[in-house]
N, C-alpha and C positions, 0 to 999 in steps of 0.2 A: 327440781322443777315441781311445778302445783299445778292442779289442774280440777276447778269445780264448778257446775252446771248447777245453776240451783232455777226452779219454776214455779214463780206464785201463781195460781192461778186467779185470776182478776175479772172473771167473765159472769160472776154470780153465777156459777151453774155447778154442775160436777161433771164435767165432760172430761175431766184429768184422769177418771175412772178407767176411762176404755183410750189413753194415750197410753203408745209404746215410743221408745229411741233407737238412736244407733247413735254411736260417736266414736267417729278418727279424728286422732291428734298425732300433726304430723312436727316432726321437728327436724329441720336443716341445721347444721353443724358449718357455720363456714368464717367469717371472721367475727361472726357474731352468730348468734341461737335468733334464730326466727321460727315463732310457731303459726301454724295454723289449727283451727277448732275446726270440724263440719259436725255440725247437730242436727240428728233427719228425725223430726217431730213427726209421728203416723196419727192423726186424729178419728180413730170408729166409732166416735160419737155419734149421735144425730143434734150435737150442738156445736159451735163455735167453739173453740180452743184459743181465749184469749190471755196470754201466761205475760206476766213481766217476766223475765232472764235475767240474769245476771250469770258473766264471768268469771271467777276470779283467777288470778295468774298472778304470777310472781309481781314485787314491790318495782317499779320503774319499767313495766311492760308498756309499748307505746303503742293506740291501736296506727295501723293504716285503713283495715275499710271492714266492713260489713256485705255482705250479700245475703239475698233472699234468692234461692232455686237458682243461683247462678245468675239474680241479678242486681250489679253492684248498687248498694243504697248511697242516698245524700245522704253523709252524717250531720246531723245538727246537734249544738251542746242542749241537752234539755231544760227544759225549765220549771225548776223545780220549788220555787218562791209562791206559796200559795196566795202571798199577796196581787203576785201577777196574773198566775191563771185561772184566779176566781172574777179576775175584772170580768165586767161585761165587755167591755172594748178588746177582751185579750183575743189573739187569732193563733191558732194554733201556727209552728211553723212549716216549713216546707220542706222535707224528708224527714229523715229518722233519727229521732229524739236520743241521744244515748250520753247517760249519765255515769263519768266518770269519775270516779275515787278510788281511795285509798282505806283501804278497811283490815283492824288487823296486822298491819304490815304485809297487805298483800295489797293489790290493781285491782278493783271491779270496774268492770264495760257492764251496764246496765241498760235495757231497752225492751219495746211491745213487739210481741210477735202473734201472728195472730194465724191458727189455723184451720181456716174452714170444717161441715163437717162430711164425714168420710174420705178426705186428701190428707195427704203427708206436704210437707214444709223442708227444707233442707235450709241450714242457717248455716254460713260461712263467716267465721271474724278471724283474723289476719292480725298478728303482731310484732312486732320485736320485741323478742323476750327480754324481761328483766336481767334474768342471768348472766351472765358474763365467762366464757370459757374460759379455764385456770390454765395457765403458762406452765404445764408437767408432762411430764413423759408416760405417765397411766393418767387417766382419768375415768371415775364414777358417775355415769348420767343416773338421776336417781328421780324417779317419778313417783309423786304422789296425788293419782286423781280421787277424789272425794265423789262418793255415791250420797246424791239426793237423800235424806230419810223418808221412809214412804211412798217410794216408787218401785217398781219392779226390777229385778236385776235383767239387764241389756249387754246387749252384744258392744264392747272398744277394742278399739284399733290404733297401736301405734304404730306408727312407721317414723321410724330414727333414719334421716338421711346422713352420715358422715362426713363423706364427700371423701376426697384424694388425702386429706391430712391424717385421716386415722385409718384405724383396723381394729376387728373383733379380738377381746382377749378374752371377755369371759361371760357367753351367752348361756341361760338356760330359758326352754320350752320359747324357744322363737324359731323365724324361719327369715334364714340367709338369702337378701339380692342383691345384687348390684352395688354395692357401696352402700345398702340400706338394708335395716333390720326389722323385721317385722313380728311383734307381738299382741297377737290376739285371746281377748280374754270374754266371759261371763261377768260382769259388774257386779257384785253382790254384796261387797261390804269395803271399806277402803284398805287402800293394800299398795303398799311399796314394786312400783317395780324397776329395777337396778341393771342396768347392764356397764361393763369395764371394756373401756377403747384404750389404744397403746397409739403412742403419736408416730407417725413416720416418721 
């Protein structure tokens, strides 16, 4: 699995100065791998934190939806033809513009987010993973999330939901619940992290 958060900032300013993150990625295990992203953008600026996003996640990731603070956006495909949106006639659409490709051999979900100054933003994107779970008796979930260059190392979170079909065979420095494994780390440079399930 892949997993990278990248932030242009777009607002002419340097209010990226004084933004901090948090990020859980959660992963459901069931007949297919569905992830979820939460990205909690903190702005202590005393300017606008206006960032394009981008995504990226595995090659054939589908999104479903997008939320701001727990509220679900319109997705609209954006429009990216500067022949278009330089019209005088052109009208912006109506919800959130999110620019979908393929880059790499991997899925970006690309779009505006915008965080006022001194509030935090919580961004939610929802997918079906590219991945596809292997038909074995062990299997390797193997994560690779990618730390921004230039940003501060942050608190992630994953939370591996399994579900009824598997069991732990080979965790280190996580913490055991319920059919779900939980690993928390400091972000500080990119780094593999691996856990081994055994099929029931």
């Amino acid at each position: 699995d892949f997993l990278a958060i990248n932030e242009a900032n777009i607002g002419v300013n340097k209010a990226n100065i004084n933004v901090t993150r948090i990020t859980n990625y959660e992963v459901t295990f069931d007949n297919k791998i569905a992830s979820k992203v939460s990205h909690e953008i903190k702005n202590d600026s005393e300017k606008e934190y206006k960032t394009y996003m981008r995504v990226f996640s595995p090659l054939g990731s589908k999104l479903i939806s997008i939320s701001f603070d727990q509220e679900k956006q319109t997705i609209v495909p954006a429009v990216t033809d500067f022949r278009v949106y330089e019209r005088p006639t052109f009208k912006t659409p109506a919800g959130l513009e999110v620019d979908q490709a393929s880059d790499n051999n991997l899925q970006v979900f690309g779009f505006i987010v915008s965080v006022p100054p001194k509030s935090a933003k919580k961004i939610e994107i929802v997918y079906d993973n590219g991945l596809v779970l292997p038909n074995e008796a062990i299997i390797t979930y193997s994560l690779l999330p990618i730390k921004q260059p230039g940003t501060e190392k942050y608190p992630f979170t994953l939370s591996l939901s399994y579900g009824e079909n598997f069991s732990p065979k080979e965790v280190e420095n996580a913490r055991l619940e319920r059919s779900s494994i939980l690993i928390e780390r400091k972000i500080n440079k990119d780094e593999v992290i691996e856990v081994k399930l055994i099929k029931r």
